[in-house]
N, C-alpha and C positions, 0 to 999 in steps of 0.2 A: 411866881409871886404868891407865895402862899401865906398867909396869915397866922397869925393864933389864935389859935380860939380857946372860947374858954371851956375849963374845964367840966363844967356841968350838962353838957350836950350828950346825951346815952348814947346815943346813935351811934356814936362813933367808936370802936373797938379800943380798946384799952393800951395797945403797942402803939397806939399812934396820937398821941398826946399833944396835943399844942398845932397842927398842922391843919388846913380848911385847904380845901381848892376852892379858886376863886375863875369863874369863866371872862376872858379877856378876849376883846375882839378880833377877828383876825384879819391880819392888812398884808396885804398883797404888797411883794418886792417887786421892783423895778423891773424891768420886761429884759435887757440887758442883762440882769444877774441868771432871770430864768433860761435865756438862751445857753450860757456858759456852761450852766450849772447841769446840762442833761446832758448824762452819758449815754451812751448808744446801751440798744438792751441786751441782755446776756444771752447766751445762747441755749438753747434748750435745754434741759436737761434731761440727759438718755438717763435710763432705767439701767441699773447694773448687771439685768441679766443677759440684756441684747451685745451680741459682740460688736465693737469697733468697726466702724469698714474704713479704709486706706483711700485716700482723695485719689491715686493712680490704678495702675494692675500690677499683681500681685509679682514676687519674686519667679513665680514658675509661672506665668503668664509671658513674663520678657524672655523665659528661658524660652520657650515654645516659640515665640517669634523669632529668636535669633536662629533656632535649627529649623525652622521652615524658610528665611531667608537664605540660610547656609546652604540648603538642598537644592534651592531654586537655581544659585549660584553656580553648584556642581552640575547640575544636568544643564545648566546653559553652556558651561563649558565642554559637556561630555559630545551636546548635539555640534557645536564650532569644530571639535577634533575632526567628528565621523564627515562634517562635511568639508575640510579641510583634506581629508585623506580622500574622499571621494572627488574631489577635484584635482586631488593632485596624480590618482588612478586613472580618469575620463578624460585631461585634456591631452595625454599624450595618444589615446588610443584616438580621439576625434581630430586629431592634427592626420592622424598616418589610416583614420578613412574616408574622411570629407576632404581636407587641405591639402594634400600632398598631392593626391591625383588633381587636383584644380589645376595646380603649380606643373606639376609634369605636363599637363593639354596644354598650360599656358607658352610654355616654353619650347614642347611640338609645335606651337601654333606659330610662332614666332619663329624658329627654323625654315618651316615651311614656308614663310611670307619672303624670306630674307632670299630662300632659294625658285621662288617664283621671279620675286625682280630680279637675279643675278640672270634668269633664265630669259625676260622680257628683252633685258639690256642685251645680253647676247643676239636676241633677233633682231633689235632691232639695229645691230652694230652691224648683223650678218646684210638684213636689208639697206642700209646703208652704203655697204660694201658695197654691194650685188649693183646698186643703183650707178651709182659711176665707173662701173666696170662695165653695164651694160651701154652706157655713150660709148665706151671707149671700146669693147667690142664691136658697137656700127661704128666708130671711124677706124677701127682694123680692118672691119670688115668692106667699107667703101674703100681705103688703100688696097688693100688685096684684090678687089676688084680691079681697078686700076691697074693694078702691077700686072691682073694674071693679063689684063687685056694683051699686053706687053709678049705673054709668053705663052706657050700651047695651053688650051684648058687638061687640069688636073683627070688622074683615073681617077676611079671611085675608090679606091684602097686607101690611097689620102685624103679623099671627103670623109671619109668614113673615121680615117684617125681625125681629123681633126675636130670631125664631129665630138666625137670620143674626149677630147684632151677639152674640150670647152666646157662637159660634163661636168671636169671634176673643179671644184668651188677653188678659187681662188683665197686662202683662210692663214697670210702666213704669220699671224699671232697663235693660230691653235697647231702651225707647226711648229716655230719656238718652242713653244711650251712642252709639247710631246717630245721637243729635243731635249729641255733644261728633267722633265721628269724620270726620260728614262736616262740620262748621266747621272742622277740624283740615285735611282734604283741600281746603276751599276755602282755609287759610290762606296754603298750601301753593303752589298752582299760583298763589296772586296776589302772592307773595314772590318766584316765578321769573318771573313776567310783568316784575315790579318789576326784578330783576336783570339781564334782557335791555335795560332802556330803558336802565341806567348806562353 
C-alpha cells in the first residue's frame, strides 16, 4: 500500500516517481495456518567438490561378500566329502578289528554253553540210569543169592566174569546211536563207491 507522493520530495531518486512506502503493522495469522504452513527443512547443502556417498556398500563390496560366502560354502563342502570318505574308509576296517572278533567269542561262547548242558544232561541221564539199575543190581543180586543157595557155590573164573560184565555201563541209547552212525558212515562211502562207477 504504497502512496503517491508528491513530487517535490529530493530525497527520493528520480525512476521512482509517485511511490512512498508506508510502514503498516504487522498481525500475526491464526496458529492453524502457521502450523500447515511449515514445511520440513531442506537438507543441507553439500559443497560440489565432496563426492556423494551411497546410503548402502558399494557394488564391489557386495561382490567381496558374495565370493567370501562362496568360499566358505565350498570348503564346507570339501571338509563333509573328506569326512564322508573317512568314515566310509574307518567303519569297515573297525567292524573287522573291534566287532567281528566280539561276534566270533560271542558265538564260541554260546557253542560252548550249549555243549556244557548237552554234556550236564548226559550225566545226569547216565546217573539216573545208574541209579535204578543199582536197586535192581541188589535185587539181582539178593535173587542170585537165593538161587546160588539152591546150587553149589560158583569158582572164581565166573565171580571174576561177572565181576567183569557189571563193569561195563549199561548205555543202550549211546548203543543205538553208534549203531544208526556207523550205518550212516557205511551209507555213505557205498553212495561214493556208487558215484565213482557213473
Amino acid at each position: 500500500m504504497a502512496k503517491r507522493a508528491k513530487a517535490s520530495e529530493p530525497s527520493e531518486p528520480e525512476g521512482e516517481v509517485g511511490i512512498v512506502a508506508v510502514d503498516e503493522p504487522k498481525i500475526d495469522p491464526p496458529p492453524a495456518l502457521v502450523a500447515k504452513s511449515e514445511l520440513p527443512p531442506p537438507p543441507p547443502r553439500v559443497p560440489p567438490d565432496t563426492p556423494r556417498t551411497a546410503s548402502g556398500p558399494s557394488f564391489g563390496d557386495r561382490i567381496g561378500r558374495f565370493f567370501r560366502f562362496l568360499f566358505r560354502v565350498v570348503l564346507l563342502l570339501i571338509l563333509l566329502g573328506l569326512l564322508s570318505v573317512a568314515l566310509y574308509l574307518a567303519l569297515p576296517w573297525l567292524y573287522q578289528r573291534f566287532l567281528r572278533p566280539v561276534e566270533q567269542n560271542t558265538a564260541q561262547v554260546r557253542e560252548l554253553h550249549s555243549r556244557q548242558q548237552q554234556v550236564e544232561q548226559e550225566q545226569q541221564q547216565q546217573l539216573n540210569d545208574a541209579q535204578p539199575g543199582d536197586d535192581k543190581a541188589g535185587d539181582d543180586d539178593r535173587q542170585s543169592q537165593l538161587a546160588q543157595s539152591d546150587q553149589p557155590p560158583p569158582d572164581e573164573d565166573q565171580q571174576a566174569t561177572e565181576q567183569w560184565l557189571r563193569r561195563i555201563p549199561d548205555d543202550p541209547a549211546g548203543l543205538l546211536r553208534r549203531k544208526f552212525l556207523y550205518q550212516y558212515q557205511q551209507r555213505g562211502s557205498d553212495s561214493q563207491t556208487t558215484d565213482k562207477t557213473w
